[in-house]
N, C-alpha and C positions, 0 to 999 in steps of 0.2 A: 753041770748044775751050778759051780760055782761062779761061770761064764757067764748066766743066766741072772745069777744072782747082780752079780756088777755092771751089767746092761741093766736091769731095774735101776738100780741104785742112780746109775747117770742119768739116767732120765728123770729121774725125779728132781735131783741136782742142776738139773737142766729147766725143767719146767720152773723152781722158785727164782730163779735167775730176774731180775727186772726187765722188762723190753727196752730191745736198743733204742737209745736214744738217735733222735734224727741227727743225718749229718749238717753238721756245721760248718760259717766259713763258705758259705754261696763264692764265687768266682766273679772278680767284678769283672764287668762291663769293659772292652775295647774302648779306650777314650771317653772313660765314664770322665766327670766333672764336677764336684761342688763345689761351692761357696758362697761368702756374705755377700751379700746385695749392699746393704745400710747397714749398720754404719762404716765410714770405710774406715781401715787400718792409720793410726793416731787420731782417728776426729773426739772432739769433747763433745759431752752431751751433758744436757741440763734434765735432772731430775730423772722420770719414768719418759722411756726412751723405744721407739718401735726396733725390731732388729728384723730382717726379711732374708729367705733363704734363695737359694740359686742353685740349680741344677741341670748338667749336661749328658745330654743321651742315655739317659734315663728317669723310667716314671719314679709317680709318687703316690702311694695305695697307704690306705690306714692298717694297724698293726694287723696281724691274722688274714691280709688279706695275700695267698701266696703267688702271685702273679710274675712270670719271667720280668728280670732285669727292673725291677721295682724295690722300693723301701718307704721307710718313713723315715722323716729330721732326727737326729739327737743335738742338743746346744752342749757341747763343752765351756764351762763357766771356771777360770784359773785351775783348770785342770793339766796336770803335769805326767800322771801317771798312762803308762806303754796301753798300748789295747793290744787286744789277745784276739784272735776270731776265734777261739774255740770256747771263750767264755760270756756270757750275755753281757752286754753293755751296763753296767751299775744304775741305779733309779735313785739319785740322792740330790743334795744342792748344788754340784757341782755337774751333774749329769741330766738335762731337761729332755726329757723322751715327749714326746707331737708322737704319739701313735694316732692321733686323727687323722693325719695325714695334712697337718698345719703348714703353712709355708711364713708363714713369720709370729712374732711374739711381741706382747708388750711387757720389757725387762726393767725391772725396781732394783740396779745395784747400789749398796753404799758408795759414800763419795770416795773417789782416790782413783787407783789405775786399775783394769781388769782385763783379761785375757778370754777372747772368744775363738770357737772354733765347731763345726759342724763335722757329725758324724754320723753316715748311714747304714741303718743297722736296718733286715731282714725283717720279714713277717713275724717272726719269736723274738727280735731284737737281739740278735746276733749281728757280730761285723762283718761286710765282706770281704773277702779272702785277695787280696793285700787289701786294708783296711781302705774304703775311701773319705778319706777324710780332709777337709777344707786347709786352709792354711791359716796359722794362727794370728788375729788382729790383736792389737792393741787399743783400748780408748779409754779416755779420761772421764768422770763423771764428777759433776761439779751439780752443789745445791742449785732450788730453786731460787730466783731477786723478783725484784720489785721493776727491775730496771726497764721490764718492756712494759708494764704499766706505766711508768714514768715518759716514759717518750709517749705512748701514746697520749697521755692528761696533756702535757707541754703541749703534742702538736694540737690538740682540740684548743687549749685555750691561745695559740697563736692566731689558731682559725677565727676565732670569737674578737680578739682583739685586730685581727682585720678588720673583718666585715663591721664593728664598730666603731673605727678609723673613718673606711669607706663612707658609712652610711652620716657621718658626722660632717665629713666635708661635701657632699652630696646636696645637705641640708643647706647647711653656709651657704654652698655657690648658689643654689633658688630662693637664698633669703638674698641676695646680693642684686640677683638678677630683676626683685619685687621694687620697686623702691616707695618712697609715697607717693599716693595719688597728685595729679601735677591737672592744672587747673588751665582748661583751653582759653580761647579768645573771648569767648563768651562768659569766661569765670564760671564755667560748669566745671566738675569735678572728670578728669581727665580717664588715660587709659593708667592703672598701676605697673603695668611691666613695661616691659623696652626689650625693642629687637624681635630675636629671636620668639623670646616669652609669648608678644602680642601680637605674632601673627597664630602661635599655637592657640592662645585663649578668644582669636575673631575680635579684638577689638581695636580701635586704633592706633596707632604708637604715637607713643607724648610726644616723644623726641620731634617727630616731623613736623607737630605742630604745637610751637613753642608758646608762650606765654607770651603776651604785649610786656614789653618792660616799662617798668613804674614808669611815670610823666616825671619830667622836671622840675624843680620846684622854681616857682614862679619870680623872677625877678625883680627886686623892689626898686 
């Protein structure tokens, strides 16, 4: 009876028990591979900055989706502290979880030095089992300037002050090339261009036919 009784008893003990939680710590991949694409490790960046991920032999599935040898991104952000596979990956400012299944981001850090690093965690956002994870960059972020609007204004108004150069002496040499009307044999009023000009305008050229010079004045 009292054998009876203590098999009840465990079973019941047994039944309020919680369900095993699933195993954690997936097995990574043979020659799995991650890493940053852009930016690379020291470059500086100005302001909000795209960052792209990188991954080798293996897929990329959004969270919940449990597919062999698959994950989704984590961004490690000046994060210093060990990962564990048998605890989920943290969801904070230092921890950016892409469970869409994103493969890059556009990052707003403040200005100074900052530490990046990619981590791929499991359909529950767990790590895999030795953790794969990127190698860690470095990059500088430095404010937004003026500076590339400044070059570009300069090179527009260089261009302006060309082509207002250009179009200045353009003018000159066809006012050079006009001269005044020049008065033929017959004291009709001539061709105004020379050369070249007055073969283009069809009309005669003065030059080749010159004016009678004054008479002599008469001797007394």
């Amino acid at each position: 009876m009292m054998l009876l009784v203590r098999m009840a008893l465990l079973c019941a003990a047994l039944a309020l028990l919680p369900a095993a939680a699933p195993a954690q710590g997936k097995v990574t991949p043979k020659d799995a591979l991650i890493y940053i694409i852009y930016p690379e490790d020291g470059a500086t960046v100005k302001g909000s900055f795209w960052c792209r991920f990188g991954l080798r032999n293996m897929g990329v599935a959004p969270a919940g989706s449990d597919f062999p040898n698959t994950g989704h991104y984590h961004l490690l952000i000046d994060a210093n502290e060990p990962i564990n596979p048998n605890e989920p990956i943290p969801h904070d400012k230092k921890h950016m979880h892409f469970g869409g299944g994103e493969t890059e981001a556009l990052l707003e850090l403040s200005q100074g030095k900052h530490t990046l690093q990619l981590l791929l965690g499991d359909s529950n956002h767990f790590p895999f089992n030795p953790p794969l994870i990127s190698k860690k960059i470095t990059i500088t972020v430095t404010g937004e300037d003026d500076s590339d609007d400044d070059d570009r204004a300069s090179k527009r108004s260089r261009h302006r002050t060309y082509h207002r150069i250009h179009h200045t002496h353009f003018a000159n040499a066809r006012k050079d090339q006009q001269g005044e009307p020049i008065a033929n044999n017959d004291g009709k009023p001539g061709c105004p261009y020379r050369g070249l000009w007055a073969l283009i305008k069809d009309c005669p050229d003065a030059a080749s036919t010159a004016a009678k010079p004054p008479a002599a004045p008469a001797s007394e």
